[in-house]
N, C-alpha and C positions, 0 to 999 in steps of 0.2 A: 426573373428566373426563366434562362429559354435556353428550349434544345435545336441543334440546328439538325435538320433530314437533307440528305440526299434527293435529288430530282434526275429525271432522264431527260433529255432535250424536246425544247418545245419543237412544237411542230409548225408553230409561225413564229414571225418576228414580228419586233413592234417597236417605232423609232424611239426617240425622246429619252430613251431609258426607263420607258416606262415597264419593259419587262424584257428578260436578255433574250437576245437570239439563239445561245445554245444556254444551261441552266447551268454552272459548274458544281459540282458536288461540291457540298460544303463540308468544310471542316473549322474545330475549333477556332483555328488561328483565322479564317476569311470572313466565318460569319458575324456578322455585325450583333452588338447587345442590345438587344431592346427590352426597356425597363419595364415591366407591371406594377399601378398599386389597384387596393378597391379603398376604396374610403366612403363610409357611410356617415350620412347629411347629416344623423344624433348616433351618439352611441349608448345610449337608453331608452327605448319605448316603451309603451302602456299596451295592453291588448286592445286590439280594435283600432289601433290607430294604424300609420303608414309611415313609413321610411326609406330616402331616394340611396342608392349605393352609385359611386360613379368608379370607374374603373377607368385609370390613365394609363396609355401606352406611350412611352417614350420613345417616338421614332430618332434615330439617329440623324444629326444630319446630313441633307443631302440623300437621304435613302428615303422612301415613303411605303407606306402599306395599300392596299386596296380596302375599299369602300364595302359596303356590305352587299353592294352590288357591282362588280368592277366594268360593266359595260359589257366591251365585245372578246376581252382576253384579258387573263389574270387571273389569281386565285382571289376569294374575298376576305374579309377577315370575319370571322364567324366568333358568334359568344354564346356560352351556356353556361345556363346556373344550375348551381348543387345547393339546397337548400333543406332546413327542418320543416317537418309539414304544417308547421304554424306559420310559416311562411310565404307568402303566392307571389310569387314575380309578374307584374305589367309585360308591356313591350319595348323594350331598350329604346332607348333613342340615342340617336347616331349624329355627329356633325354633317354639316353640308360638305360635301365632297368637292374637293380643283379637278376637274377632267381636261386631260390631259388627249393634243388631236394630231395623227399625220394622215399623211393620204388616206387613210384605207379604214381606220380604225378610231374608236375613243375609248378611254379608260378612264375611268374615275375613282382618285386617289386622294390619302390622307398619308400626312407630314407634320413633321416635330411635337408636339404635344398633342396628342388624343383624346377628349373624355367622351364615355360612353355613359350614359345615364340609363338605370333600371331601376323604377318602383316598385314595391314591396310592400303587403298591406299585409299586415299581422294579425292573425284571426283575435277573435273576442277569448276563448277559451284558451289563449296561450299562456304554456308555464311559463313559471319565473325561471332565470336563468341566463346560464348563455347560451347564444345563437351564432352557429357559426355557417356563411353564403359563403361558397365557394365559387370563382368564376373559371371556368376553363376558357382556354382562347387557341387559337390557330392563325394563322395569316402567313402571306411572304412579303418579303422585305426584301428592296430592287433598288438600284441604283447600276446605273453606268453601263449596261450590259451583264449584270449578274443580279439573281434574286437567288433567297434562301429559304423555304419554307420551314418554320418553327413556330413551335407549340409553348405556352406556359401556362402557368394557375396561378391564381393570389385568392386569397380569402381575406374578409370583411367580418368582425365579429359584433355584434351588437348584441347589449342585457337586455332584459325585459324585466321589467319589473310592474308587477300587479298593484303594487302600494302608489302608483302613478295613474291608476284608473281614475277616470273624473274631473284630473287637476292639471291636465295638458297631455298634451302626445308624447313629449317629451325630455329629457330632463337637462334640456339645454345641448345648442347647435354644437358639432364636432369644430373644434379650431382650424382641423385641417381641410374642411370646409371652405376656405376662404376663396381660396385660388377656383375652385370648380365655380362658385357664385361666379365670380371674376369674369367664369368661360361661358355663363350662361346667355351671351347674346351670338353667341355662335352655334346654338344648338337651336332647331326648330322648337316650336312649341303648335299648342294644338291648340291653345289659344279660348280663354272663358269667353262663351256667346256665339263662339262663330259656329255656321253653322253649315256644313254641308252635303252637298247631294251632286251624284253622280248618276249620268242616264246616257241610252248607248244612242247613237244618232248616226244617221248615214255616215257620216266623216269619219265618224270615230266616238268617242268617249267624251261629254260635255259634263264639267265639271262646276258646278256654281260655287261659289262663295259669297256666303250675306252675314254681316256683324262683323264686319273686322275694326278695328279701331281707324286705321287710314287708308282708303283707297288710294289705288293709284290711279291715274288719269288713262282715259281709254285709249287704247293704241299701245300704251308702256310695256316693256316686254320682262315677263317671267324667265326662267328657268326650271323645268322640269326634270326630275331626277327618280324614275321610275324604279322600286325595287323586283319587279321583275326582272329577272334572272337573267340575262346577255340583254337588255334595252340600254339604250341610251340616252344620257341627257336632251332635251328639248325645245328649243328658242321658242317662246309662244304669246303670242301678240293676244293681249287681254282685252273684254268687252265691259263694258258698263252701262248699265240699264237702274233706274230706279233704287241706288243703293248697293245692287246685285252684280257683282262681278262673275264672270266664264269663259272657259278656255274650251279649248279642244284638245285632247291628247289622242294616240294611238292606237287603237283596239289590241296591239299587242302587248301594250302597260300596263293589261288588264292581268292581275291573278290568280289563280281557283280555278275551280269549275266553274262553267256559264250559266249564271251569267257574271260571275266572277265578285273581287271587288278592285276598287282602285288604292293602288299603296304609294306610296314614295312624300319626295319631300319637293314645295312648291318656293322656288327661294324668288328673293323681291320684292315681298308681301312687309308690311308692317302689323307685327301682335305681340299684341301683349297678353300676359297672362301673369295677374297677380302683379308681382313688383317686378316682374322680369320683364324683357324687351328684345324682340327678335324680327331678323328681317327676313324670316323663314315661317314656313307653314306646315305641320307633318298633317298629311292626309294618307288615311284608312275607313273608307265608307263603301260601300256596297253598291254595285252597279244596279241600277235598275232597266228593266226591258222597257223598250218605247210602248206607248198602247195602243192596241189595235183597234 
């Protein structure tokens, strides 16, 4: 379910079609559908347990959305949750973004099927009943020299049931589950074990990673995909020492107050986590000051 809005003319251009040169206002009949669901991992939980909700966006094709951080132009697509307060939301996680390059500019963007993952930890003292997470969403949708910015909502219902305290989290996987498994080697993870730490160095921002399942050989190059807000993706030639993999990023990849933390997603890496398998790494850890 999406409404399409009206835009006034950008005030740059950007090739590739990654965003129009003039915006045309939309209407019913131009703006493209893009589908929303949420579908939650169990549709039964215990108190004190946790439950992942993924939200799919149906891009059209040939049309694509922006990333949660689009680079240097673009709108992003942005997600909030509406939730009962027996509910607490994690931090979504987001696929790894195509960034998209001409002369001047880069944008990093998502195409045909979307899932957004959000964990949900259910307090202990939660009633029984139902639980209804609502997600709002916004994003523009571009192809060919036209984008349309539109809004929609889907909601995610999940029971709780107390009589499940003790005897599992939950009372058996959602079927419509499948397909998101499916997608889980395209989504970063944070990966059990690995460990990291970020500290600011003349260059820039040095970043370790130690515990990953498979290093890559020294010299191999990353990709860095900064959620700081106008940064861009990264090429960055990795070191190995000892087990202990480090990059260097940008001191403007950095975000907060100073001395900040480091956010975004590290693609190239081999982790696992649990049964799952991903060639991505999502990093959020806290910058630390060099010592004097």
């Amino acid at each position: 379910m999406t409404r399409a809005a009206s835009w006034c003319s950008l005030r740059t251009a950007v090739a590739a079609g990654v965003l129009a040169v003039a915006l045309t206002v939309a209407s019913w009949a131009q703006a493209p559908e893009v589908h929303l669901a949420a579908i939650p991992e169990f549709v039964t939980v215990a108190p004190g347990t946790a439950v992942r909700v993924a939200v799919r966006i149906d891009v059209p094709t040939g049309w694509h959305i922006g990333w949660m951080n689009t680079g240097e132009s673009g709108l992003p697509t942005t997600l909030r949750w509406r939730e009962p307060p027996d509910f607490s939301p994690g931090g979504a996680v987001w696929p790894v973004p195509e960034w998209v390059e001409d002369a001047s500019r880069i944008t990093h963007i998502l195409r045909d099927t979307v899932y957004v993952l959000t964990p949900f930890t259910v307090a202990p003292a939660a009633r029984a009943g139902r639980a209804e997470l609502t997600a709002d969403l916004m994003w523009a949708v571009c192809s060919e020299g036209h984008c349309y910015r539109q809004h929609g909502s889907v909601r995610a219902v999940v029971r709780v049931d107390r009589g499940l305290a003790g005897r599992g989290a939950a009372g058996g996987r959602n079927p419509a589950w499948a397909p998101v498994a499916a997608a889980a080697g395209a989504l970063p993870l944070a990966g059990e074990g690995v460990i990291l730490r970020a500290s600011a160095v003349p260059e820039g921002v040095r970043l370790e990673i130690s515990g990953l399942s498979e290093a890559p050989p020294a010299g191999a190059p990353v990709m860095w995909f900064p959620a700081a807000e106008g940064q861009t993706v990264l090429k960055v030639t990795i070191r190995v020492a000892r087990g202990t993999i480090s990059l260097t990023v940008r001191p403007r990849d950095v975000t907060g107050a100073p001395p900040g933390r480091l956010v975004g997603v590290l693609a190239g890496l081999l982790v696992r986590q649990g049964t799952a398998t991903s060639r991505a790494l999502t990093v959020d850890v806290p910058v630390e000051l060099a010592a004097r």
